[in-house]
N, C-alpha and C positions, 0 to 999 in steps of 0.2 A: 644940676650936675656939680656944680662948683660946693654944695653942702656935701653929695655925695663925694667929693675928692678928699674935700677936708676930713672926713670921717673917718677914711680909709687911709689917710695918713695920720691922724690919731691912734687908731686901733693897730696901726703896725710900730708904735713906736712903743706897744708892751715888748716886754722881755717873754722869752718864749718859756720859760720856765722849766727848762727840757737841760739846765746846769750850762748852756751855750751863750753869746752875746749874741745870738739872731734874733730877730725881732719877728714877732709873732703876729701875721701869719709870712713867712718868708719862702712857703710853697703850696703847691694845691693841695686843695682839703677833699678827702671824699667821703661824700653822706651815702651811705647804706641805707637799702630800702628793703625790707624783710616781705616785698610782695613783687608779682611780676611787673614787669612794662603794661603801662595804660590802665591798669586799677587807680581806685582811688588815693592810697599812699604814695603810688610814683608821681600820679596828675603835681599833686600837694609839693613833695618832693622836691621835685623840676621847678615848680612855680618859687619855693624858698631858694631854693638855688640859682635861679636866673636874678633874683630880687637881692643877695647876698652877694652876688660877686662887686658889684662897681662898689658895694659899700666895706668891703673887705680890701680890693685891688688883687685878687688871685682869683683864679679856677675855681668853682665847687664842682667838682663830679660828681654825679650822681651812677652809684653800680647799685643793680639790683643782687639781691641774693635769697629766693624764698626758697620755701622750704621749711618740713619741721612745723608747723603753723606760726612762724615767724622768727622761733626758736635757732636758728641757723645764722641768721642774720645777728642776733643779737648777742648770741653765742660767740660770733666773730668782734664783733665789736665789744665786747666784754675784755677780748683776748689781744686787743692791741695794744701798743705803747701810748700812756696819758699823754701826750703831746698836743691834740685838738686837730688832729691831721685829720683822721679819723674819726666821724661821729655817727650814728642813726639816726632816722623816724621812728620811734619809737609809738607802736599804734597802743591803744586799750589794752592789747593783750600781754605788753610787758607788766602790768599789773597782775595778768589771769594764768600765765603759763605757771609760773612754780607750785600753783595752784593742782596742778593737772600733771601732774611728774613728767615737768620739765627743768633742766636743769638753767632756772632764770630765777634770779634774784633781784629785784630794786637795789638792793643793798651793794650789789658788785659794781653799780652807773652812778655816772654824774646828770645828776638832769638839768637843762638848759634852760631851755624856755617851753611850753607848751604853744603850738600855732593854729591849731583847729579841734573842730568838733561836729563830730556829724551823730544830731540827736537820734535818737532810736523810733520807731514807729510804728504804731499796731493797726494792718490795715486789715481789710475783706473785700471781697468780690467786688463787683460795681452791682451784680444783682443779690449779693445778700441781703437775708431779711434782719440783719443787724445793721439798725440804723444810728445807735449810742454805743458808745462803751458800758452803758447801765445795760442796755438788750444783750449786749454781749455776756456780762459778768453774770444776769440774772441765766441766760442756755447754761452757760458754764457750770454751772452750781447742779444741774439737773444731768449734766452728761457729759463725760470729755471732749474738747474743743480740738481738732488737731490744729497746731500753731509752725510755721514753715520758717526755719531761722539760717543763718549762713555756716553752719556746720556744727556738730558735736562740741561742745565745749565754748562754742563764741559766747560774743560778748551779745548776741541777738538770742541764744538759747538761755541765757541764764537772765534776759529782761522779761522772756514767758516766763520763765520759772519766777522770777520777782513776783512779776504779776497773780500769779499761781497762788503764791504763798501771802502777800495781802489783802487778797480778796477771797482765799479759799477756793476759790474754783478750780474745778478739773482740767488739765489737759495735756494733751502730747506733742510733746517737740518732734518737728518733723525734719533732720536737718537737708540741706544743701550746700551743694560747694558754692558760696558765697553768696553774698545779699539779692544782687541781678536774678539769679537762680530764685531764690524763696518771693521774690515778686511775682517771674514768670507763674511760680505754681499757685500766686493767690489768683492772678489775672486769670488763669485756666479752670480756676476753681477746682482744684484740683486738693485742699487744705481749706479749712472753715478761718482762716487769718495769716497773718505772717506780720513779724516784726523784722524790720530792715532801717539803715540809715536813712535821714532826710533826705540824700542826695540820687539814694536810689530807689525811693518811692516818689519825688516830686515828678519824672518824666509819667509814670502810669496815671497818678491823680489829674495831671492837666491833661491827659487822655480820657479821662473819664472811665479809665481799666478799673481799677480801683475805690476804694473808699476807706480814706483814713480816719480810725476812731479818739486814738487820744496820741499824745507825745510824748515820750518820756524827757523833759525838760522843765528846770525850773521856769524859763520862757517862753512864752507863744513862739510859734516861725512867722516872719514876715511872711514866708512861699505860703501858708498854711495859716492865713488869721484865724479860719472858721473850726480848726480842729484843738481844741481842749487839750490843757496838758494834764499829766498825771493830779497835781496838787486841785486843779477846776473844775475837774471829774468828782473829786471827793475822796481819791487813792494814796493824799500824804507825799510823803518825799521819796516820787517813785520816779529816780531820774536812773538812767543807759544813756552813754555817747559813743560812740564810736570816735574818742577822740584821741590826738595824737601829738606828739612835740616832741621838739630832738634833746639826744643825749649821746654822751662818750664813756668810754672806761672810765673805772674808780680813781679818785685820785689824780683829775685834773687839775693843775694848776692853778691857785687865784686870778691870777694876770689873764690867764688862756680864758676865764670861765667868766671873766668881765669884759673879755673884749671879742666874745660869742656871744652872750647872753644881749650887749650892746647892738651889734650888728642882727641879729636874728630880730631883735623890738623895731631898729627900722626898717628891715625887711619886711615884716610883716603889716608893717601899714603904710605899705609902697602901694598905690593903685593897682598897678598891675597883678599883685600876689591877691588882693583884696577880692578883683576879678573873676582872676581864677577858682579860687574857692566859694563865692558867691555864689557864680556861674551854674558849679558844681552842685546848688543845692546845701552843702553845708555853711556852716558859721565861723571867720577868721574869732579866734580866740588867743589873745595873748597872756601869757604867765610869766612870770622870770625868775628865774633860776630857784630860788628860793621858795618860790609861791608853788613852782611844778614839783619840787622833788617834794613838799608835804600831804600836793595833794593826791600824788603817784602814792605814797605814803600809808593816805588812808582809803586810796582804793585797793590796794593791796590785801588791806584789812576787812575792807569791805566784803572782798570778794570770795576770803578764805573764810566769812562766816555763809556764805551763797553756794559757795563751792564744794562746801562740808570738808574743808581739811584746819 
């Protein structure tokens, strides 16, 4: 506790950079979540937020706001005064929305740090007769595959489609209203696969619902030694994350964005944030400031040559 004091009376003796002598942060902060209560952006959320306050010495609040496909939220927090009072979660999708006419820019945010990542996942039945991602890709190539993702335009429909377009194979995205949903309909068999984050295909595999065939990550999952990533398969640099890290309006202040960017690094390799995210299935990942907003950057890029805009 006594590092954590001292921190948080380092970090309040920036200048607030708001043209005032207040020192920054000198009231509560609310973090924006562009999904409802109890998904996996607010689980995340609450856990940086509980893990951020004693190293700040204020309140983070955490208000939900979805909506829009997260467009709403982001939308608001675009629209606030750069002060740092105010910041988001910013999930995958503020790379993919301007993509999809929405009115989301990278360009209008300060990015922070990046805090997690919940790798992508291509499962099947527990009684399918695809036993490999190769059995898989070799059906595919003979007949369309239907593939069950967490809705129109996510960040799970356009890892089929990756996959789609590197291996040639046929097939049809199937969507659902989020990742839980596209499990439920692999688990029913009700879809020949589905792609969903790590955190929400780990509870079906330890049930034995399921069968996951490859990952779309540069690394193995500790939950998941025995399933192959994209690169071990033989499919190249075929990474999807569902991953996410906070950010605030354009044009935050230097002072504000080093004594966030500070705070958010030892929040997140606080045990208890660790926990939570572990717990959940996904991977704590940290970025700072710098390293997030290039590589927001060129997922952007990425995305708008996936996207076709």
């Amino acid at each position: 506790m006594a590092t954590l004091a001292a921190s948080a009376l380092a970090l309040t003796a920036c200048s607030s950079g708001g043209g005032d002598d207040q020192a920054y942060p000198s009231g509560d902060i609310t973090l924006i979540v562009q999904a409802a209560a109890g998904g996996g952006s607010d689980l995340t959320s609450r856990a940086l937020a509980a893990a951020l306050e004693p190293v700040l010495g204020v309140s983070v609040i955490v208000e939900n706001r979805p909506g829009a496909s997260g467009s709403t939220a982001m939308q608001y927090v675009r629209d606030q005064k750069p002060d740092g009072y105010t910041v988001g979660f910013g999930p995958v999708e503020i790379a993919m929305l301007g993509h999809q006419n929405y009115d989301v820019d990278p360009a209008d945010f300060t990015f922070l740090s990046q805090i997690m990542n919940a790798p992508g996942v291509l499962s099947v039945p527990a009684d399918s007769p695809y036993e490999t991602i190769d059995d898989f890709i070799a059906a595919g190539k003979d007949s369309p595959l239907s593939i069950a993702n967490s809705g129109s335009g996510s960040i799970w429909e356009v890892a089929a489609l990756g996959l789609a377009e590197e291996t040639g194979i046929q097939v049809n995205p199937v969507p659902f209203d989020g990742g839980g949903p596209a499990i439920a309909a692999v688990i029913g068999s009700q879809v020949d696969a589905g792609v969903a984050g790590s955190g929400e295909t780990l509870a079906a595999m330890n049930e034995g619902q399921i069968k996951p065939l490859v990952v779309f990550n540069d690394e193995p999952l500790a939950d998941m030694p025995d399933v192959p990533t994209a690169a071990e398969a033989g499919l190249g640099d075929l990474a999807f994350g569902g991953w996410g890290g906070i950010y605030g309006p354009d044009d935050l202040p230097e002072d504000v964005v080093s004594a966030l960017e500070e705070a958010i690094g030892q929040a997140v390799a606080s045990p208890e944030y660790e926990k939570t995210v572990t717990n959940s299935g996904n991977l704590v990942v940290h970025h700072d400031a710098a390293e997030f907003g290039s590589f927001v950057a060129d997922e952007y890029e990425r995305f708008g040559g996936l996207l076709g805009s």
